[in-house]
C-alpha positions as CSV (number, residue, x, y, z in Angstrom):
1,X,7.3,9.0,19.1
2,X,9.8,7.4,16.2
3,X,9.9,9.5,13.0
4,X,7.9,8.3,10.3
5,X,8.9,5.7,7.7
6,X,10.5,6.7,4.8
7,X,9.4,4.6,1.8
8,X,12.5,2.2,0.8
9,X,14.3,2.4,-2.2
10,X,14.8,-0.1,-5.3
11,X,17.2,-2.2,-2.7
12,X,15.5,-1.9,0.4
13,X,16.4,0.4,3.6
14,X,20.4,-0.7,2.6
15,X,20.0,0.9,-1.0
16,X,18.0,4.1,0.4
17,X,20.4,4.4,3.4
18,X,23.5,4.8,1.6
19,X,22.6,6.8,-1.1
20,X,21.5,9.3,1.6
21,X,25.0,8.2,3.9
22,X,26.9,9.7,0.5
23,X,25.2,12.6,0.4
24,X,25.7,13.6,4.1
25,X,29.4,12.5,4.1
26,X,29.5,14.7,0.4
27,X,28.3,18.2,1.9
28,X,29.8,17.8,4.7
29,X,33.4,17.3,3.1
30,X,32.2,20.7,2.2
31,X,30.7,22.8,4.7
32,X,32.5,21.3,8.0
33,X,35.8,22.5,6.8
34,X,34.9,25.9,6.0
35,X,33.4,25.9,10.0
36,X,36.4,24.9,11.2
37,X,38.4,27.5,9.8
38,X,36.0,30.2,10.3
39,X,36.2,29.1,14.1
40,X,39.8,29.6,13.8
41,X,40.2,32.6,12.2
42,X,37.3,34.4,13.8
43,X,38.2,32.9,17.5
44,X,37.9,34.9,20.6
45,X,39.5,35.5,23.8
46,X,40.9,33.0,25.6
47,X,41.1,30.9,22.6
48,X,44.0,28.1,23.2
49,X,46.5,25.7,21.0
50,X,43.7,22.8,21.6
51,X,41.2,24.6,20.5
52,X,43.3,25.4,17.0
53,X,43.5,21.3,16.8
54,X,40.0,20.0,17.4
55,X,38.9,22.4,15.1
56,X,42.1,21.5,13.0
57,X,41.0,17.6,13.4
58,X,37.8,18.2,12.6
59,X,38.5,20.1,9.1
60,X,40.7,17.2,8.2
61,X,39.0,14.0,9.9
62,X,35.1,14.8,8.2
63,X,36.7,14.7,4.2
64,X,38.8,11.8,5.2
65,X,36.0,9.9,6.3
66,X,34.3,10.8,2.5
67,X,37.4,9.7,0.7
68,X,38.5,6.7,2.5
69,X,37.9,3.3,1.4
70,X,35.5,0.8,3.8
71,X,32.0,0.5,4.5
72,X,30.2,3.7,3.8
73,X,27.5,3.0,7.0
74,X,31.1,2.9,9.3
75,X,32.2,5.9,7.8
76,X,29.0,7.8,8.3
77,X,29.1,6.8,11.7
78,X,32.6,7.8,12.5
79,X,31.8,11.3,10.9
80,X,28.9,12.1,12.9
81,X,30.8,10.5,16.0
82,X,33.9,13.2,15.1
83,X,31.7,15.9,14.2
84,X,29.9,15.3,18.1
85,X,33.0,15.3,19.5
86,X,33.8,18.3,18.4
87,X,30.7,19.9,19.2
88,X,31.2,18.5,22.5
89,X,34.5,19.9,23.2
90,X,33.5,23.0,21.7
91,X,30.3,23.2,24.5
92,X,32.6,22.3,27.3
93,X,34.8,25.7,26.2
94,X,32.3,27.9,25.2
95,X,29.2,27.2,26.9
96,X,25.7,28.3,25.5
97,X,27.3,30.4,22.7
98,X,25.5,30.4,19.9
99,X,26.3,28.0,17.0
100,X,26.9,24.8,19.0
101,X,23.3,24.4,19.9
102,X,22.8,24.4,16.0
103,X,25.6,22.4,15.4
104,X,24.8,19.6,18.0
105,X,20.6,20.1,16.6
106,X,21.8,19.6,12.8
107,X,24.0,16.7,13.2
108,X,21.3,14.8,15.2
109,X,19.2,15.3,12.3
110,X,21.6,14.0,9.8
111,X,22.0,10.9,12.2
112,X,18.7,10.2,12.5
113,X,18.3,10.7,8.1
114,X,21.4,8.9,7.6
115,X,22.4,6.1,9.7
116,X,19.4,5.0,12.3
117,X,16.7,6.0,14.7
118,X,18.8,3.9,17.6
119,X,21.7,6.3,16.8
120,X,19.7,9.6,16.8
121,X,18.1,8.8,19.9
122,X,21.7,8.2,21.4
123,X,22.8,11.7,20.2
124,X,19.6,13.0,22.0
125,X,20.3,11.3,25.2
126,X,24.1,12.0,25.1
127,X,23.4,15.8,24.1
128,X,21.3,16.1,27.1
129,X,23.5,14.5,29.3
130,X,26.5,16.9,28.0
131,X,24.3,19.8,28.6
132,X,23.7,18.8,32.3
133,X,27.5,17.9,32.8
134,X,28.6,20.9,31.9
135,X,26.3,23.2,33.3
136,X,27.2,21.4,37.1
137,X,31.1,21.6,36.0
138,X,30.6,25.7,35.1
139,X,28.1,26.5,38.2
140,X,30.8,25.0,40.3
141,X,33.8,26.9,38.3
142,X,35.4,23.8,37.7
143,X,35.1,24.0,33.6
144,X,37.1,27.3,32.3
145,X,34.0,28.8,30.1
146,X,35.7,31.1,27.4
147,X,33.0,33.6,27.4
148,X,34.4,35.8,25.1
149,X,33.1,33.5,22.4
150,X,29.5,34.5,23.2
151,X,29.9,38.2,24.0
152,X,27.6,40.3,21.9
153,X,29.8,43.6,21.3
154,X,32.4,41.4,19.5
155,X,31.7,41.7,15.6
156,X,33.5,38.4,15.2
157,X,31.4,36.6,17.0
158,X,28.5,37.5,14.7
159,X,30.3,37.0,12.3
160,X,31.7,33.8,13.2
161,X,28.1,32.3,14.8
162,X,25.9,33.3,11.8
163,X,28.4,31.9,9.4
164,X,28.4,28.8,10.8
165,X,24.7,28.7,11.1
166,X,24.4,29.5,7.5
167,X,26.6,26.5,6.9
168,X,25.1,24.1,9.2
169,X,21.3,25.2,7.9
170,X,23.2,24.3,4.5
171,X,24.5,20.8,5.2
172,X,20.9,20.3,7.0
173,X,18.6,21.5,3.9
174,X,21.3,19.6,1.6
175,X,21.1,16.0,3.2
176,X,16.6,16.6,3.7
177,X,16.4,17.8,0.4
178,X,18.0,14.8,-1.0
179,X,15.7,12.7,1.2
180,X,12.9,14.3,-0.5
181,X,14.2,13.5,-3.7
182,X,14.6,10.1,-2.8
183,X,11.0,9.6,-1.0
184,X,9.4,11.2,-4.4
185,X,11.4,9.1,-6.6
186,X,10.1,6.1,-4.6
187,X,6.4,7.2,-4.6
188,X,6.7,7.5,-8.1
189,X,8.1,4.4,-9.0
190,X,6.1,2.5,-6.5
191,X,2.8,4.2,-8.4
192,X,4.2,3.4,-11.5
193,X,4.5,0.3,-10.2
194,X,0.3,0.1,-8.7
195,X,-0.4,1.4,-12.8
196,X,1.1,-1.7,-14.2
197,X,0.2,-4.3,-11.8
198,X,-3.4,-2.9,-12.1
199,X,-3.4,-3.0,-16.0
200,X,-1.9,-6.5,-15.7
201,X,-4.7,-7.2,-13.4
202,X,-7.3,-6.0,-15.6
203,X,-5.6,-7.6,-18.7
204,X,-5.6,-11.0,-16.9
205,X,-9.4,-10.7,-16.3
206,X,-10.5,-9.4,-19.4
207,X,-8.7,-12.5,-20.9
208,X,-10.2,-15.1,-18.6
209,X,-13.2,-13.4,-19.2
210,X,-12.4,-14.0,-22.6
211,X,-12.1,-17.8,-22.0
212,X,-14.9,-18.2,-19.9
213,X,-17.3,-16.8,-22.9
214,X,-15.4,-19.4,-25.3
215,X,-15.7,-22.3,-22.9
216,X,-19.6,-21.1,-21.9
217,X,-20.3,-20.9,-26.0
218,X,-18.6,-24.4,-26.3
219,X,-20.3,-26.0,-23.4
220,X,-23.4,-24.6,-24.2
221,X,-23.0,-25.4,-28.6
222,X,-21.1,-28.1,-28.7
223,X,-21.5,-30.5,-25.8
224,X,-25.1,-29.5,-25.0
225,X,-26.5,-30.4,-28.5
226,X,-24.8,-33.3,-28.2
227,X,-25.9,-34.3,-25.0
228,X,-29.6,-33.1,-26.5
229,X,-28.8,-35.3,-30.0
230,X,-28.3,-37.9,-27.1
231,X,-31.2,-38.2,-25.1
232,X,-33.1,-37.8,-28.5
233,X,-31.9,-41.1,-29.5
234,X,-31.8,-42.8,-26.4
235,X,-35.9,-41.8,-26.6
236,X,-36.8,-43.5,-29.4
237,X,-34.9,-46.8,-28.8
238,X,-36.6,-46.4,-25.6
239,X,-40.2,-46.7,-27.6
240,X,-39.8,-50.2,-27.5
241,X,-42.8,-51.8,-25.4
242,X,-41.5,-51.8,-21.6
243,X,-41.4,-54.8,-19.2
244,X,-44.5,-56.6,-17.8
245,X,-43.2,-55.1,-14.1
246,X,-43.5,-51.4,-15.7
247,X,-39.8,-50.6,-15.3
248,X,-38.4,-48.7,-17.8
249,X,-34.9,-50.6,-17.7
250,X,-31.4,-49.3,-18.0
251,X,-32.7,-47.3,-20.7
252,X,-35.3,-45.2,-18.3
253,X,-31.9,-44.3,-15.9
254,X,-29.5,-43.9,-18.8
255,X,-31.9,-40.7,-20.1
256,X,-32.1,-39.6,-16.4
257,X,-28.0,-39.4,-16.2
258,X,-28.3,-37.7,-19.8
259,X,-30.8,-35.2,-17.9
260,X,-28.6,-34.3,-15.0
261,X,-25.9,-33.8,-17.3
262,X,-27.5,-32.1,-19.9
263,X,-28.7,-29.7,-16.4
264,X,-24.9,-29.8,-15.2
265,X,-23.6,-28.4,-18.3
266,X,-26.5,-25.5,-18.0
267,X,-25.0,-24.2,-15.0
268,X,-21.3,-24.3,-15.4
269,X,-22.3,-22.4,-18.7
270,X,-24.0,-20.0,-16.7
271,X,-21.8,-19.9,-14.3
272,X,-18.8,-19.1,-16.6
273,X,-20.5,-16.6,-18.5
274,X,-24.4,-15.5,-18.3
275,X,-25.4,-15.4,-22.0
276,X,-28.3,-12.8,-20.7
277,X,-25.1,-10.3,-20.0
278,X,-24.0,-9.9,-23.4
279,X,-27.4,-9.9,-24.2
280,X,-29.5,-7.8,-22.1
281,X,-27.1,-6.4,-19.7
282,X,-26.4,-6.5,-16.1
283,X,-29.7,-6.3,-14.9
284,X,-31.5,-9.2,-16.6
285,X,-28.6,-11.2,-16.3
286,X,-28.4,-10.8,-12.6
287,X,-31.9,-11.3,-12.3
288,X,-32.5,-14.8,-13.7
289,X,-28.8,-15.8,-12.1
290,X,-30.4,-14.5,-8.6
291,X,-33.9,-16.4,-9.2
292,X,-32.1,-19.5,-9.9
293,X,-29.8,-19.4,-6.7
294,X,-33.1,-18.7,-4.6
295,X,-34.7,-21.6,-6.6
296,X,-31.7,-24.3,-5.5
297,X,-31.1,-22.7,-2.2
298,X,-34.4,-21.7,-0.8
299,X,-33.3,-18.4,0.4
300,X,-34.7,-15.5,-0.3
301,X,-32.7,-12.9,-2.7
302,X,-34.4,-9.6,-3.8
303,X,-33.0,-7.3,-6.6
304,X,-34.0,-4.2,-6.2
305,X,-32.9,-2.6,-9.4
306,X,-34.8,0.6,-10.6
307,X,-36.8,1.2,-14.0
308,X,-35.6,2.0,-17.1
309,X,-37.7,5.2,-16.7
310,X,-34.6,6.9,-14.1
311,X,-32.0,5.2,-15.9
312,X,-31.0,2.4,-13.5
313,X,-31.4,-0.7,-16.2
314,X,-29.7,1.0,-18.8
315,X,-26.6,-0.9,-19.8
316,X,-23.1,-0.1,-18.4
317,X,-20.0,-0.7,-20.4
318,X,-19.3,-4.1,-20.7
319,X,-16.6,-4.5,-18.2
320,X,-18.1,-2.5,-15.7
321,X,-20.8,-4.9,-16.3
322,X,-18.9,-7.9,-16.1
323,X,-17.0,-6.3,-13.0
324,X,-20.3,-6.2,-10.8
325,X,-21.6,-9.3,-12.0
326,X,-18.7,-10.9,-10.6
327,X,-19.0,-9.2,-7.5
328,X,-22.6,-10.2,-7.0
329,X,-21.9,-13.8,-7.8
330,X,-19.1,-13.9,-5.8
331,X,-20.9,-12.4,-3.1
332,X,-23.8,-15.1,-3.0
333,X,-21.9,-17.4,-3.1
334,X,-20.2,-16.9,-0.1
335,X,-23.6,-15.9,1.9
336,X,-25.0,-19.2,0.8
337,X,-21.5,-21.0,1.6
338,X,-21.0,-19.0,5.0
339,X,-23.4,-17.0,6.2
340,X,-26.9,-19.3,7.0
341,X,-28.6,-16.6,5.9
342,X,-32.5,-16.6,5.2
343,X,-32.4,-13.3,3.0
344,X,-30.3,-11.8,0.6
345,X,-31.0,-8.6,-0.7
346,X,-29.0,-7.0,-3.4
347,X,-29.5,-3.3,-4.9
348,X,-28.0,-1.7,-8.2
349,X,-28.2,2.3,-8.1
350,X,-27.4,4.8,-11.4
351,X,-27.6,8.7,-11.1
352,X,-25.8,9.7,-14.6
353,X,-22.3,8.7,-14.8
354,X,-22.0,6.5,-11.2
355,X,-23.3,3.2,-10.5
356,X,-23.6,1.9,-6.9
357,X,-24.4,-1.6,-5.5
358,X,-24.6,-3.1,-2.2
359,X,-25.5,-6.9,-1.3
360,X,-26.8,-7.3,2.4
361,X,-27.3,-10.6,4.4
362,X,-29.2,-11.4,7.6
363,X,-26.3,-14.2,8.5
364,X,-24.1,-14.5,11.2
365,X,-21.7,-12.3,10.2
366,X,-18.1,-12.0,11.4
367,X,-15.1,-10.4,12.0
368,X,-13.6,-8.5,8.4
369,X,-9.9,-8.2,10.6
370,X,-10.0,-12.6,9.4
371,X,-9.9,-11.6,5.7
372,X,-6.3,-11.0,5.8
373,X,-5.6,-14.5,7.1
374,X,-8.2,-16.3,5.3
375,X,-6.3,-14.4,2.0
376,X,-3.1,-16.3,3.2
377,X,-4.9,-19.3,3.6
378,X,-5.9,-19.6,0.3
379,X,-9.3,-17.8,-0.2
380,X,-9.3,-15.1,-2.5
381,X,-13.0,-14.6,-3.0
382,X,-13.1,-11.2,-1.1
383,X,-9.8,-9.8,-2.5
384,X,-10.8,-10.4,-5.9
385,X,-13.8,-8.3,-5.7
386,X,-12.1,-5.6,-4.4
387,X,-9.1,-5.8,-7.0
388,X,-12.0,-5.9,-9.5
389,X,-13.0,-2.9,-8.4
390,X,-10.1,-0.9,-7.6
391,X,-8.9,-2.1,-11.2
392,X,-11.5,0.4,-12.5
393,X,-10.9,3.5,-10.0
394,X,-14.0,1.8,-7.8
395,X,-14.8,2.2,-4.2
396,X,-15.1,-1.3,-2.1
397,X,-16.3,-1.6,1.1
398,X,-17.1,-4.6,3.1
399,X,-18.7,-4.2,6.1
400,X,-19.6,-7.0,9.0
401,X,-20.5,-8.2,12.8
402,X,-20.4,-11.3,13.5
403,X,-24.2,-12.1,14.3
404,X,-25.3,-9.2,12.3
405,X,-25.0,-10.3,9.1
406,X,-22.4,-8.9,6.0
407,X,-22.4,-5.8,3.6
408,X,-20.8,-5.0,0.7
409,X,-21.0,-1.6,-0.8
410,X,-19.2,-0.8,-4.5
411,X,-19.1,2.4,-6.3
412,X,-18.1,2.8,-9.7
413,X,-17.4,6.1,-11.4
414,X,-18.3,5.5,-15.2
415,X,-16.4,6.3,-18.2
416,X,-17.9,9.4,-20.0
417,X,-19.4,8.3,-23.1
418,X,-17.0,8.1,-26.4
């Protein structure tokens, strides 16, 4: 099973990659040196000239590949790679002494934090294989195992093996620590990030909530009464005596238009902004909207809202309000759209400082895993509800099988009173 993800930084995987790649190739600058030379000076027994240079090499290759110029993925790579090597070599001369178990552990660790997955699985599978190698090579006494460096009486060898623990635990704690850093920094900035999107979110609806109540108040002022002034005159110059057929003329069908319009502007009015919500509150308002979609539609729709005796039609504040009326509308209006439902029933529950409501269908239902492709398509309807809600610290919850009909469940935490 692969690691979990680490979030990414400001510049992607690259930007959180290499400010982890300078971290590992920065402590270990550091600590690798001071191994080697502890090696060195603490050796023991059959300790050769070669052994002196790979842990020479190593001491000088590991800061090089810090200071160097060129791409700072290579030159994490080609640390790690050196820094195996050594391990390696160090495994075929000493066998299971302790230390180059650690060693070969830590530095699979740092490849895995700071240059890929692919490449710490490599180190895995090439560790293992080293491990079997050698062990065939030494049962057969064909590899000279200097077991002096693992012999327990020798002080040195504590000395030396604990040391270089220390050192590796060190570099190990050093490069996950920064990691850590780097994941809270991230988590921060990408809630940060969730604060201000969501104000901007709730700022954007609060102002095209704004608009709706201007254009509503306009509609409903303004081009209503003149519609109303309208039909008024077209009545009495329709007093005139009407034709021998009975027909009332072009007058009769010019008041009808002025009728449907006058009906028109009604709904988009209502539709933008229920006046009954300022009003009244939630309750009334989503009353006579839900009466008057039952009316046009013929489907059933109950509200099932409570008394004002337990609290339940008390009003809200007003953009909690707003917030569930939204829902609701938005609601049947995909049901009646959709869903060929014959009944709707929607429910509004307070207890104190919580309001819950849930709108169920009888309609065919269908599968919620389509949202996410019917969001890329274009329609929003479900997302903005639950953005609506989440705005305000809400649960959403939208439950469905196809042929079972649709639920949507909201719970709202309410502001304690001012």
């Amino acid at each position: 099973m692969s690691p979990p993800a680490i979030p990414e930084g400001p510049d992607g995987d690259g930007g959180w990659r290499a400010n982890v790649q300078r971290a590992m190739l920065t402590l270990a600058a550091v600590v690798v040196p001071s191994i080697a030379i502890i090696a060195i000076v603490l050796r023991s027994g059959g300790w050769t000239w070669r052994d002196d240079a790979v842990m020479a090499a190593l001491g000088i290759l590991v800061p090089l590949c810090r200071v160097t110029r060129g791409p700072l993925a290579a030159r994490a790579a080609a640390m790690l790679a050196i820094a195996f090597a050594a391990a390696f070599y160090a495994l075929g001369r000493n066998g299971l002494a302790g230390g180059i178990s650690a060693a070969l552990l830590a530095l699979t660790i740092l490849a895995f934090l700071g240059t890929s997955r692919q490449l710490g699985f490599t180190f895995v599978a090439i560790t293992a294989i080293a491990y079997l190698s050698v062990g065939f090579l030494a049962r057969d006494d064909r590899l000279p195992i200097n077991f002096s460096a693992s012999d327990p009486h020798l002080l040195r060898n504590w000395i030396r093996i604990g040391a270089t623990v220390a050192l590796l635990a060190v570099l190990v704690i050093g490069v996950v620590e920064f990691v850590v850093r780097q994941v809270e920094a991230s988590s921060r900035a990408a809630n940060d990030a969730l604060k201000r999107l969501r104000t901007a979110y709730d700022r954007l609806e609060t102002t095209k909530e704004d608009e709706r109540r201007f254009l509503s108040h306009e509609l409903h002022d303004e081009l209503g009464q003149t519609l109303t002034a309208l039909k008024l005159s077209l009545q009495l110059a329709g007093r005139a005596p009407a034709r021998a057929d009975g027909a009332g003329g072009p007058l009769s069908e010019s008041l009808g238009m002025v009728d449907d319009l006058i009906a028109r502007v009604r709904k988009i009015s209502l539709d933008l902004r229920p006046p009954l919500l300022d009003e009244v509150g939630l309750v009334s308002a989503l009353r006579a909207y839900l009466q008057s979609q039952a009316a046009v539609s013929g489907v059933a729709i109950a509200l099932h809202a409570g008394t004002p005796d337990d609290g339940a039609t008390s009003r809200l504040p007003a953009d909690y309000e707003i917030a569930c009326f939204r829902v609701v509308q938005e609601s049947i209006t995909n049901v009646l759209r959709h869903a060929s439902a014959s009944h709707i029933d929607v429910r509004i529950t307070r207890r104190d400082h919580h309001v819950s409501l849930r709108i169920e269908d009888d309609g065919h239902g269908f599968d919620p895993a389509t949202l996410d492709d019917a969001a890329v398509g274009g329609h929003l309807g479900v997302l903005g509800m639950r953005e609506r809600i989440r705005a305000r610290a809400g649960r959403f919850r939208l439950t469905s099988t196809p042929g079972r009909g649709t639920a949507i469940e909201v719970e709202l935490d309410l502001p304690p009173p001012a």
